[in-house]
Every structure is written in structure tokens, then in C-alpha cells.
C-alpha positions as CSV (number, residue, x, y, z in Angstrom):
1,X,15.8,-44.4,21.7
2,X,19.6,-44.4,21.8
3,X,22.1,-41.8,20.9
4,X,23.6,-45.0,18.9
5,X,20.5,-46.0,17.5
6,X,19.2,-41.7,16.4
7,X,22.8,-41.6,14.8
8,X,22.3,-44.8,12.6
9,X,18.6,-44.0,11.3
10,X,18.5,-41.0,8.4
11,X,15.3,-39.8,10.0
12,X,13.4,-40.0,12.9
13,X,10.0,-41.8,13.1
14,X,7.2,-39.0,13.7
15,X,3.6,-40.2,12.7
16,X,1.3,-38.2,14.3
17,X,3.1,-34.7,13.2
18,X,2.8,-36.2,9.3
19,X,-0.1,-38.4,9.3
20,X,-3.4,-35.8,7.7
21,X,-6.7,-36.7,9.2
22,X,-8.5,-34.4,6.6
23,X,-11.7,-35.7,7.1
24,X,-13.4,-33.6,10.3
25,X,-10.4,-31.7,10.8
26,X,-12.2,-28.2,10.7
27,X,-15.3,-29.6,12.7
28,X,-12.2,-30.7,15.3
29,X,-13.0,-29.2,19.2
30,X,-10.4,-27.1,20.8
31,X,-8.4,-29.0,23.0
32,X,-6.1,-26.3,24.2
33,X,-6.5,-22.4,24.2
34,X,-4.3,-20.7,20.9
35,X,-0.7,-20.1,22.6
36,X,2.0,-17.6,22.5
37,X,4.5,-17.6,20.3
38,X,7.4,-19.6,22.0
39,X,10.9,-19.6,21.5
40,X,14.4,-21.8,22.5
41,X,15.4,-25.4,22.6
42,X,12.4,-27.5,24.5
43,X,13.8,-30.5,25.8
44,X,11.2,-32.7,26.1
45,X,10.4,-32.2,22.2
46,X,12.8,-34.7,21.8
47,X,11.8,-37.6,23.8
48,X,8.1,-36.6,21.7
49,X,9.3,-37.6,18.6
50,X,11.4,-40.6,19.0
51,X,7.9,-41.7,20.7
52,X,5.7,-41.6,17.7
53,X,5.3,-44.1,15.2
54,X,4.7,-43.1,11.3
55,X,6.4,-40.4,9.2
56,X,9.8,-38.8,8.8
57,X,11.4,-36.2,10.5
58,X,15.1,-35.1,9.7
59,X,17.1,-36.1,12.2
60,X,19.3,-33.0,11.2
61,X,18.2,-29.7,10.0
62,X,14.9,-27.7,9.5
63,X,11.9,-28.5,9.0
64,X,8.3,-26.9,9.4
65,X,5.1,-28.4,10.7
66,X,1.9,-26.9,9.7
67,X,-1.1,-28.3,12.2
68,X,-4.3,-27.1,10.0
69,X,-6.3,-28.6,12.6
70,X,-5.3,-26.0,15.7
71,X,-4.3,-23.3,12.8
72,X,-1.0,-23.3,14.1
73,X,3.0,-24.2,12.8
74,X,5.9,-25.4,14.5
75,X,9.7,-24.6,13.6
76,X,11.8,-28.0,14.1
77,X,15.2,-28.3,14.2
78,X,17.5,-30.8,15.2
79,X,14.4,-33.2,16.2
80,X,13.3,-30.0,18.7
81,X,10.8,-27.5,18.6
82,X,12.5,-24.5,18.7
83,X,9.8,-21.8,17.6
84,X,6.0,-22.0,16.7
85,X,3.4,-19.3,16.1
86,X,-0.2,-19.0,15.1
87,X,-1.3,-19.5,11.7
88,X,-4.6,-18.9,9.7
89,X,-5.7,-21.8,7.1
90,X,-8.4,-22.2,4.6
91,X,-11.8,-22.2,5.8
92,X,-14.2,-25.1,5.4
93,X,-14.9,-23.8,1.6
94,X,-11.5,-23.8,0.8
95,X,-10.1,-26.0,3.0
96,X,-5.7,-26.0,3.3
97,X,-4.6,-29.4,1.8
98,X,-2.8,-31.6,3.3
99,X,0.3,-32.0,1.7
100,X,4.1,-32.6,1.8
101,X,6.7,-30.0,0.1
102,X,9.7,-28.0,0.4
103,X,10.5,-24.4,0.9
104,X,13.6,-22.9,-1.0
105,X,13.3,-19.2,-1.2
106,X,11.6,-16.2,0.3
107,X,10.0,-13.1,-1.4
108,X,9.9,-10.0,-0.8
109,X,7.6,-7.1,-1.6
110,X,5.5,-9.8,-3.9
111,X,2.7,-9.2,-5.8
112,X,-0.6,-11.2,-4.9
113,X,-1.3,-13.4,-8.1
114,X,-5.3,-13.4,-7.5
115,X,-6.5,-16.9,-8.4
116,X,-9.1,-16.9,-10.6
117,X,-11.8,-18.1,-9.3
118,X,-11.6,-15.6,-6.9
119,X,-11.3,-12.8,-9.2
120,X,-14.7,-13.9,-10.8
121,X,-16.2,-14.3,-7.2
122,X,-14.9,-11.5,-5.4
123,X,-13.3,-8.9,-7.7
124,X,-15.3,-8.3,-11.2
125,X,-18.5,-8.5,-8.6
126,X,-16.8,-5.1,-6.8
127,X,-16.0,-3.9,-10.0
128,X,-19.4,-4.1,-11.1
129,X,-20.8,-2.4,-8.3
130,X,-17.6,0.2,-7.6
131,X,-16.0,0.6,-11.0
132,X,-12.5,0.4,-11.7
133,X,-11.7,2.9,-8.6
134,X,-11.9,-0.2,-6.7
135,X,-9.0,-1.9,-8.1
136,X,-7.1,1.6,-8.4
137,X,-7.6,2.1,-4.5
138,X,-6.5,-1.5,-3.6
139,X,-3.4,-1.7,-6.0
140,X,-5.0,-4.6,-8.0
141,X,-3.8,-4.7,-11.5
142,X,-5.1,-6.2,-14.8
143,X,-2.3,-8.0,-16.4
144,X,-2.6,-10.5,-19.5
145,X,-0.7,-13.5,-17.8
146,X,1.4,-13.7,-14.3
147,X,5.1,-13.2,-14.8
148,X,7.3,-10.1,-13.7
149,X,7.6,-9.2,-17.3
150,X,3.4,-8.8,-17.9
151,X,2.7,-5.7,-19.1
152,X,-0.4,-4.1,-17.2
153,X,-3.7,-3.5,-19.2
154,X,-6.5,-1.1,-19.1
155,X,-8.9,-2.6,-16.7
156,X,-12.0,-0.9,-19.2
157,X,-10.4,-3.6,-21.8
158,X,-12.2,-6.4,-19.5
159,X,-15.8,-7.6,-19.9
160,X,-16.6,-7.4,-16.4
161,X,-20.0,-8.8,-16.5
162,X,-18.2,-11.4,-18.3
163,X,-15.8,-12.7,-16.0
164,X,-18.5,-12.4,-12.9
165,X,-20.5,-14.6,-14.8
166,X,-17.7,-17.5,-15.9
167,X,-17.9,-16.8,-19.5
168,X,-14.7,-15.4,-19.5
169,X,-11.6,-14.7,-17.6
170,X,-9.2,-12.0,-16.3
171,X,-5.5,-12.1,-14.7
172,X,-5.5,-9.6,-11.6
173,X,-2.8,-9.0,-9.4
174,X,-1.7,-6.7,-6.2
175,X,1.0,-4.2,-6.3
176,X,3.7,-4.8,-3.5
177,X,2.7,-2.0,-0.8
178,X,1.0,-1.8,2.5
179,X,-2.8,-2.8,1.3
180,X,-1.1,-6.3,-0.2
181,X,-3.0,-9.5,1.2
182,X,0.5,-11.1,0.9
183,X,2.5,-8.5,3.2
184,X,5.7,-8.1,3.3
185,X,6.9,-11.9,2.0
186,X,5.9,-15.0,1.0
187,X,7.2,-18.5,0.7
188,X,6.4,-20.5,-1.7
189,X,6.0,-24.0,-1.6
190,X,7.1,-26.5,-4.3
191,X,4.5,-28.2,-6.6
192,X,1.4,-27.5,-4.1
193,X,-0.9,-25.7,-6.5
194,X,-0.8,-22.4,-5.2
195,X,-0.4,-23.0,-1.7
196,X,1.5,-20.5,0.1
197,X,2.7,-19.2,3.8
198,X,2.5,-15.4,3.6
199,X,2.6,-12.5,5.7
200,X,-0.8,-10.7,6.6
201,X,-1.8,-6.7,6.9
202,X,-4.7,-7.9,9.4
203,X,-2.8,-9.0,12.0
204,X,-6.2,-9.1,14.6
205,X,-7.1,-11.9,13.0
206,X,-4.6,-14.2,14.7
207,X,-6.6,-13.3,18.2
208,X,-9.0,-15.2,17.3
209,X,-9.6,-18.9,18.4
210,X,-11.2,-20.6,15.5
211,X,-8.7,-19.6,12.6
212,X,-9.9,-21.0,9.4
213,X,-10.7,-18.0,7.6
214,X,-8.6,-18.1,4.2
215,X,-8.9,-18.9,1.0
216,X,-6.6,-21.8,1.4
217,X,-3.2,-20.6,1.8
218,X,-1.6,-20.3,5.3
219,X,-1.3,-16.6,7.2
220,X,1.8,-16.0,9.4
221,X,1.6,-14.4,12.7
222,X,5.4,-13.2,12.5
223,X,6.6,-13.5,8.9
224,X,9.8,-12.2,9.9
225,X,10.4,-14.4,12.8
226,X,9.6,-17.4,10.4
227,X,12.5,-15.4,7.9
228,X,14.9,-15.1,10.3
229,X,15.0,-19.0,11.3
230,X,14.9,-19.8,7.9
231,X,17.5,-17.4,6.6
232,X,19.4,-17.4,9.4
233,X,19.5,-13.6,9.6
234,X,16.7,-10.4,9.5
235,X,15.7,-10.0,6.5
236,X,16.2,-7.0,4.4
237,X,12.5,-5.6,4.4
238,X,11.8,-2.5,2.4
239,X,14.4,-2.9,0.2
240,X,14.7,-3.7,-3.7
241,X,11.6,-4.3,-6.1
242,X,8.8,-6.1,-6.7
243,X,8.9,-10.0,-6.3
244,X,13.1,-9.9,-4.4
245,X,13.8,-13.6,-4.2
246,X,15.9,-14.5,-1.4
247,X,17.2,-18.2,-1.3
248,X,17.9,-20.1,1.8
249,X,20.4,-21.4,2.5
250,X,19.5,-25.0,2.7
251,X,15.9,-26.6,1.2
252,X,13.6,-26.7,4.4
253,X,11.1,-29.7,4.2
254,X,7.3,-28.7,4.7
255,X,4.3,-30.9,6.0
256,X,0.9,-29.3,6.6
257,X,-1.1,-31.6,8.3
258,X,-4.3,-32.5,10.6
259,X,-3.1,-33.6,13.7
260,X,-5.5,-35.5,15.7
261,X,-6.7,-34.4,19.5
262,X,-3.5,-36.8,21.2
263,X,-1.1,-35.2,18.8
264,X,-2.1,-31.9,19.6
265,X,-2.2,-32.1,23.5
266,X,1.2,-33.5,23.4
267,X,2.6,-30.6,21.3
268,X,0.4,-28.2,23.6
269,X,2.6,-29.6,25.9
270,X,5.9,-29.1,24.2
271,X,5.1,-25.3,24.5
């Protein structure tokens, strides 16, 4: 493709980095070993996606790939690859969807907003068995709705056995601090149902080379790194309160996808 002819299309064409093959994509063989995170303009990135056939990437600007399939995400920018890092996705119970969005903001020292199906599955069973020194060790909180202004409840208020057993139930959350399943940030993505990227405390998990292991959201290698090409500078980390929104400076289109085994060898190759 032309310089003439780049300049006079709004976006480039890029199937395989947007097109989802859902179905199988967790069953999906390795075909390349989990990489290192990579860094600086790749020039043959370019001639990659002027070659594929379906999808849109901006010709100018950001814009984030998320490859469910090989659990990892590429930063794009200009048409190159200019970063990419491991990620960890939903596993096969709780599969990441595929989906199209946009990042506008970053935050700081959030709270983890515990779904709540998982706080009938995972956290009023531990209560059950622990007591409520379970959620006092782990900073989880008992909170009547989600919002910075909910005031936090006694967690003896809750039926327990009630919420384990569906019949009724409870808002938890996690207090900002190391323990936090979100880290030190998150970003969230417009109108995707509670999908987020987030930072991690168990960083070991990344080593690993099957990495479907979440409840559906996506877990950064390097949140920071991901911060600082979005934001265009370090951001401030352990500073300010609870849930610190930080916008970027431009909306960054977001695609998390399945790319199939072609697409992936070809960005194995980019790295």
C-alpha cells in the first residue's frame, strides 16, 4: 500500500487482529512460546497490517489489541507495534468476551467491586467456614450498593447462608492496599459489562504458559508500563485516595479478540 493511498483511507484494513474466533479459542495449541515484553518501533509491523483484510485500525493514534487466544496484548500506534506484554484472561468457565470498546481514564488505588456471583461462590462460602475475620484480613468490605459515597455495613447484618445459597444477595468490595486483586490501577473499559484490564499482586502467574485463569477480566504483566504509554508519563502511584481517576489524554480504542494460529505466528513474528 502507498504512502498516497495510507494518507487517503481514515483507517487501515486489519482483519485478523479484530476478527474473534470465540468458538475453540481456549482449546487453541500453542503456536509460539509466551514472549518478553518488547519495546520500540518494529518496522515490519507495518507492512503486517496493510496486508490483512477485515477490521479497522487507526491509521493515527493508539490503540490496544487484546489476543485472548495466546493471553497476551499488543500496544499500537501509528499502524506499529510499539509495546506488548503478557496478559491473563478468563478461564474456560468464564471465558473473556470478545468485544470492541474504548479506554478513557485510569485508576488508581481502586477498590475491587466483587461481582456478585462471585461473592455467593467464593466469599459468603469463606465466611461461612472462617467468619467475618476473613473479610477483615483481606480488606473486603460490606457496602449496600457500589459508589465512592457507600457507606460500609456490619458484615454480621448479612445472612450469610443466605447469599451462599442464592436466596439473597450482598455488595462486597476491596479496600485499595497491597492484598487488592486489582493492584495498583485499573482501566476500565466502556459499556463491556464489567470487563476490565487491571494490575495483579500475583505477578507468578504471568510465567506460566497456558494463561486463562481469571474470572473474565484481563491481568496486566506491567500495569505501569501500559500507564505510561497511555498517559504519556509515570504515573503518580501511591498518591491520593481511593478510586484517583486519571484521564488520558486522548480516547484509546480497545479490541479483545481470538486471533487464529496465522494471525498469531505473524504477530510472533513482529516481536
Amino acid at each position: 500500500m502507498s504512502a498516497t493511498t495510507s494518507h487517503s483511507r481514515r483507517y487501515l484494513i486489519a482483519g485478523a487482529a479484530i476478527v474473534a474466533v470465540a468458538v475453540g479459542g481456549f482449546g487453541f495449541t500453542r503456536v509460539y512460546p509466551p514472549l518478553g515484553p518488547s519495546a520500540g518501533s518494529i518496522t515490519p509491523a507495518q507492512r503486517y497490517v496493510d496486508s490483512l483484510t477485515d477490521g479497522q485500525i487507526p491509521m493515527r493514534g493508539r490503540y490496544v489489541l487484546v489476543d485472548a487466544a495466546s493471553a497476551r496484548l499488543f500496544m499500537i500506534e501509528d499502524g506499529h507495534v510499539r509495546d506488548s506484554m503478557r496478559v491473563i484472561v478468563g478461564k474456560p468457565a468464564a471465558a473473556t468476551p470478545a468485544l470492541k470498546s474504548v479506554l478513557n481514564y485510569a485508576t488508581l488505588n481502586p477498590y475491587w467491586n466483587v461481582p456478585l456471583d462471585l461473592a455467593q461462590t467464593l466469599i459468603a462460602p469463606r465466611v461461612l467456614k472462617d467468619g467475618t475475620a476473613y473479610l477483615t484480613e483481606r480488606g473486603y468490605e460490606v457496602v449496600p450498593r457500589f459508589g465512592a459515597d457507600a457507606p460500609v455495613l456490619s458484615p454480621d447484618s448479612v445472612d450469610w447462608e443466605a447469599v451462599a445459597g442464592g436466596q439473597a444477595k450482598v455488595h462486597v468490595r476491596q479496600r485499595p492496599g497491597p492484598a487488592n486483586s486489582m493492584g495498583q490501577m485499573k482501566f476500565s473499559l466502556e459499556d463491556a459489562n464489567g470487563i476490565y484490564l487491571h494490575d495483579t499482586p500475583n505477578k507468578d502467574l504471568f510465567a506460566k504458559a497456558e494463561r486463562n485463569l481469571s474470572n473474565g477480566c484481563v491481568r496486566l504483566e506491567d500495569a505501569p508500563r501500559f500507564a505510561r504509554w497511555l498517559l504519556g508519563d509515570d504515573p503518580p502511584l501511591g498518591t491520593g485516595g481511593p478510586n484517583r481517576h486519571l484521564l488520558l489524554p486522548a480516547a484509546v480504542p480497545i479490541a479483545i479478540t481470538y486471533l487464529d494460529a496465522r494471525a498469531q505466528m505473524q504477530f510472533a513474528g513482529l516481536q
